[in-house]
C-alpha positions as CSV (number, residue, x, y, z in Angstrom):
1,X,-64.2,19.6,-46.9
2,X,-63.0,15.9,-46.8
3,X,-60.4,15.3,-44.6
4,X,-57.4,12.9,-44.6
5,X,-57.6,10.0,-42.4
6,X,-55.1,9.5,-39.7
7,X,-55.8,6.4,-36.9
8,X,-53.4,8.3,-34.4
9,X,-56.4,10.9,-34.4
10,X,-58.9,8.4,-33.1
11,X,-60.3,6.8,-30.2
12,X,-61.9,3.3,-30.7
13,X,-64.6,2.8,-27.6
14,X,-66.3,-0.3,-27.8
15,X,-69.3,-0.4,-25.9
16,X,-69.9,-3.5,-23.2
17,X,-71.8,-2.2,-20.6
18,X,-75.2,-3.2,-21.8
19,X,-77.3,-5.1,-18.9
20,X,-78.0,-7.7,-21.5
21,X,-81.8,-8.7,-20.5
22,X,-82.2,-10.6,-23.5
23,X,-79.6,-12.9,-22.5
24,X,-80.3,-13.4,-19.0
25,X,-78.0,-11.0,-17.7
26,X,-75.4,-12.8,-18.7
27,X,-72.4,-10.4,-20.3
28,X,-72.9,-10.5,-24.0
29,X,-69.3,-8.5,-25.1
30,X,-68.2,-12.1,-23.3
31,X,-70.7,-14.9,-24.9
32,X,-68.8,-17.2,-27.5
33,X,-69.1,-16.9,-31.4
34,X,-67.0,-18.8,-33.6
35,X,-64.4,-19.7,-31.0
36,X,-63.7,-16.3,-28.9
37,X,-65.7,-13.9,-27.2
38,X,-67.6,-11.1,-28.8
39,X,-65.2,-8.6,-27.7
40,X,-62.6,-10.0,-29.5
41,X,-64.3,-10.0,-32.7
42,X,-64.5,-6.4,-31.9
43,X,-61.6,-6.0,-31.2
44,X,-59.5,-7.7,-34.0
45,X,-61.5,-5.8,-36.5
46,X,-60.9,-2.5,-35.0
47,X,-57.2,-2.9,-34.4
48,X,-55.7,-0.9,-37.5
49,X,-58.3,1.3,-37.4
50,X,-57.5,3.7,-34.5
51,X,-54.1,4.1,-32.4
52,X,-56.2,3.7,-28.9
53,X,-59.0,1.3,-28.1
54,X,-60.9,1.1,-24.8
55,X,-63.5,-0.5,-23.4
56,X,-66.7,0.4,-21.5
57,X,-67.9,-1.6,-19.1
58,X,-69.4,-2.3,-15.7
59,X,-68.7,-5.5,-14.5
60,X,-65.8,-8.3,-15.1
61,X,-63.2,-6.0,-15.6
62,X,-60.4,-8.0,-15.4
63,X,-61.7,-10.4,-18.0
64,X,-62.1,-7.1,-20.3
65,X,-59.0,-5.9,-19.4
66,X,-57.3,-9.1,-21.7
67,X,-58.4,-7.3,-25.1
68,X,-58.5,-3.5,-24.1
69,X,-57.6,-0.7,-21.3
70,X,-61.2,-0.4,-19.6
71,X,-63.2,2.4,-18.6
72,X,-65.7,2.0,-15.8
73,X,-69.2,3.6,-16.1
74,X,-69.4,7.1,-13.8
75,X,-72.1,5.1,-12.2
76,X,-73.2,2.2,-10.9
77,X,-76.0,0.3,-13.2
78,X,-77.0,0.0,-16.6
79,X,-77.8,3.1,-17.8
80,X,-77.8,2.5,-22.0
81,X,-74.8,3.7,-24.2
82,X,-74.8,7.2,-23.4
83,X,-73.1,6.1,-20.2
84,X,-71.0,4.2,-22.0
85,X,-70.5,7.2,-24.3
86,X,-69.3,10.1,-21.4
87,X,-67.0,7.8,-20.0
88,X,-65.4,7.3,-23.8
89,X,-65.6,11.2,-23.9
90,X,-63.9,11.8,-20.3
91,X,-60.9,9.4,-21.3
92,X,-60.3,10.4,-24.9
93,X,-57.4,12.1,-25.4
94,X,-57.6,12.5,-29.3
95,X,-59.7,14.5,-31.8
96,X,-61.7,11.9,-32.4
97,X,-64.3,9.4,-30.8
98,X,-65.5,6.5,-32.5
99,X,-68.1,4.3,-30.4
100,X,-68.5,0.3,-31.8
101,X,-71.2,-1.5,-29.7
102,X,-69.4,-4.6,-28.6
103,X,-72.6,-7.1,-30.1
104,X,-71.6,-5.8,-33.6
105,X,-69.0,-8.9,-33.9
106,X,-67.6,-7.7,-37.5
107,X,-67.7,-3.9,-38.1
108,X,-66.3,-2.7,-41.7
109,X,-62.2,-2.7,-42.3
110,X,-62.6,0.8,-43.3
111,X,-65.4,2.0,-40.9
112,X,-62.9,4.8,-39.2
113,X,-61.4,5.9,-42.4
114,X,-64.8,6.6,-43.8
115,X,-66.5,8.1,-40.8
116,X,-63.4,10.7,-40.7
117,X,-62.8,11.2,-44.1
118,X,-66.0,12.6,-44.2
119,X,-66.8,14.2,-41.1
120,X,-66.8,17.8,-40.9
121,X,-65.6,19.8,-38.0
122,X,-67.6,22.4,-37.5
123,X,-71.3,20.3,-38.1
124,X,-73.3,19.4,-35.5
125,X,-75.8,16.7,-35.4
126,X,-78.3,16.2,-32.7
127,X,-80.1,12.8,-33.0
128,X,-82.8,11.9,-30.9
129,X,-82.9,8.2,-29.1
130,X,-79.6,6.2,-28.9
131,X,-78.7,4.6,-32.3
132,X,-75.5,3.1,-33.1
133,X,-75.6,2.8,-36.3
134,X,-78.2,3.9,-38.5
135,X,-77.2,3.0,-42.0
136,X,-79.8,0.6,-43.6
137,X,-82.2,2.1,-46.0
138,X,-85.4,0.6,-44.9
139,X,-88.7,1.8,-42.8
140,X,-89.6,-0.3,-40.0
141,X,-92.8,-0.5,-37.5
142,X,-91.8,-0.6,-33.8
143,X,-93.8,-3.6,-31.9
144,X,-96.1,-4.6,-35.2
145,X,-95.6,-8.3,-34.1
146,X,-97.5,-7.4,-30.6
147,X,-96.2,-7.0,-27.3
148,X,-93.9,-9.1,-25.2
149,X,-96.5,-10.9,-24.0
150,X,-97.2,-12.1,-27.6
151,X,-93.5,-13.3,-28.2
152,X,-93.2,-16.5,-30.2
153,X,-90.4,-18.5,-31.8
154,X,-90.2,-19.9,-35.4
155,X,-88.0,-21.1,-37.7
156,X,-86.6,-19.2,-40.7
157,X,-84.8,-20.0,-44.1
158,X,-82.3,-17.4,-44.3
159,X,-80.3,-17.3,-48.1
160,X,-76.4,-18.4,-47.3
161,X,-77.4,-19.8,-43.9
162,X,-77.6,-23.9,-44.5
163,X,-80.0,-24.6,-42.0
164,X,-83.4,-23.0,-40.8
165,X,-82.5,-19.8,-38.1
166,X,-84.7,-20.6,-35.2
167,X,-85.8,-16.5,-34.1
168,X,-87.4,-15.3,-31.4
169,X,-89.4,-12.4,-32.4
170,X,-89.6,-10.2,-29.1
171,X,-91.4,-6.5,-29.5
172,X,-90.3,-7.5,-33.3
173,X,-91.2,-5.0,-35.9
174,X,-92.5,-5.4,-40.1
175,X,-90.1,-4.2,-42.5
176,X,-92.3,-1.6,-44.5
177,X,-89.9,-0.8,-47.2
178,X,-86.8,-1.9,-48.5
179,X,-84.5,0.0,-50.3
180,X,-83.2,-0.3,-54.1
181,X,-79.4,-1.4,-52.5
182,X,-81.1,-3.9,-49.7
183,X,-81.6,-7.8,-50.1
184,X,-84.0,-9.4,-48.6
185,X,-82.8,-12.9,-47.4
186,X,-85.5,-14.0,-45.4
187,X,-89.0,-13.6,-45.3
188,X,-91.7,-14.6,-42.5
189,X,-95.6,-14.4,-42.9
190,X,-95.0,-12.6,-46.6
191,X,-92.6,-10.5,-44.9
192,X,-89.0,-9.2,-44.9
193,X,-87.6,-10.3,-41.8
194,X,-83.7,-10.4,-42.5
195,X,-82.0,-8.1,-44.8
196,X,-78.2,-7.3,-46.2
197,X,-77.4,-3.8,-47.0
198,X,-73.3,-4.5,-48.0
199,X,-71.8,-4.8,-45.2
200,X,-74.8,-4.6,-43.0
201,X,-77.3,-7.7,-42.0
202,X,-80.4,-6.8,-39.8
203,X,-83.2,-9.0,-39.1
204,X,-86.5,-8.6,-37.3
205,X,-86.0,-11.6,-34.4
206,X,-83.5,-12.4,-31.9
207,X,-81.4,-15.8,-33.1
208,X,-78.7,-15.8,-30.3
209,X,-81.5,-16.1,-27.0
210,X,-82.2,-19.8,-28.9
211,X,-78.0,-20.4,-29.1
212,X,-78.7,-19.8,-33.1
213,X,-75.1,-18.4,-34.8
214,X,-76.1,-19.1,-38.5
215,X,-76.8,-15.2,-38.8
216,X,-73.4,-14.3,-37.1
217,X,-71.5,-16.6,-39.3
218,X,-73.0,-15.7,-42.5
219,X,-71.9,-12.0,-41.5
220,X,-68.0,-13.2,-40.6
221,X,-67.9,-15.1,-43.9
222,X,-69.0,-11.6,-45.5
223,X,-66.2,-9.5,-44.4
């Protein structure tokens, strides 16, 4: 049964608690793009979407605390979005829960209206691992670049990006297939290696370790 959509059902918890390795530890929901943090991208995309918005985090609270009520982890450390996911769950007060990981700058105008206009009640999904989203019809291989002993850098030419994307391809995997509805913009070695799905943009390397925002842009422009 599809279901009306009202935002003053919904909680909005963006997850920042992440311990960030890939960036040196530093707090990504607090790195720069365009101008502002990452958090307010996040936020500002989210705002008409749902009547409450927190935050989940574990360190520089106060800073958080500009954009968004925070919630602090039930524990100390990094321990993935689940955490990040109880705390949402022990301060919601609506029906609903949405979770937005706070590196996803530019998340869809109607992605609330859409998750709960379809969302049953009385389904349950178990799902195995920790995805966030899981939307982009395509088959991947974990790792098939080698280990992370055998990271590398290179440079890519990305379609709508005016300059080559310098990657670094860490535990990176092949794109096996690609669905009928997914571009390929990029290809490396005879292989896919950054791909649109509408609103979606995946690739197979990490641009922002090299300071690289030519991906993140191209995804702003989009929406």
């Amino acid at each position: 049964m599809v279901s009306a959509f009202d935002p003053a059902e919904i909680t909005v918890a963006i997850l920042a608690g992440g311990a960030a390795t890939r960036l040196g530890g530093r707090d990504k929901g607090l790195e720069p793009l365009c101008g502002k943090a990452l958090i307010a991208h996040v936020v500002d995309a989210l705002r008409e979407q749902a009547d409450v918005i927190v935050i989940c985090a574990n360190r520089n609270m106060e800073r958080y605390a500009a954009f968004a009520p925070v919630c602090a982890d039930a524990t100390a450390g990094f321990h993935g979005p689940l955490a990040g996911i109880a705390t949402a769950l022990q301060a919601c007060r609506t029906d609903w829960l949405l979770t937005v990981p706070v590196d996803c700058p530019r998340p869809p105008g109607d992605l609330a209206a859409r998750l709960r206009t379809h969302a049953d009640p009385a389904a349950a999904c178990v799902v195995r691992g920790e995805p966030l989203f899981a939307l982009m019809d395509i088959t991947v291989r974990r790792n098939a670049y080698g280990r992370q002993v055998d990271s590398f850098e290179a440079d890519v030419d990305v379609r709508g990006v005016d300059h080559a994307v310098r990657g670094v391809f860490i535990r990176a995997p092949w794109i096996e297939r690609v669905g009928a509805d997914v571009e390929v913009l990029a290809t490396f070695e005879d292989r896919p290696v950054v791909l649109e799905q509408g609103t979606l943009v995946v690739a197979s390397f990490h641009p922002e370790l090299v300071g690289e925002t030519g991906l993140h842009e191209y995804l702003l422009r989009k929406v």
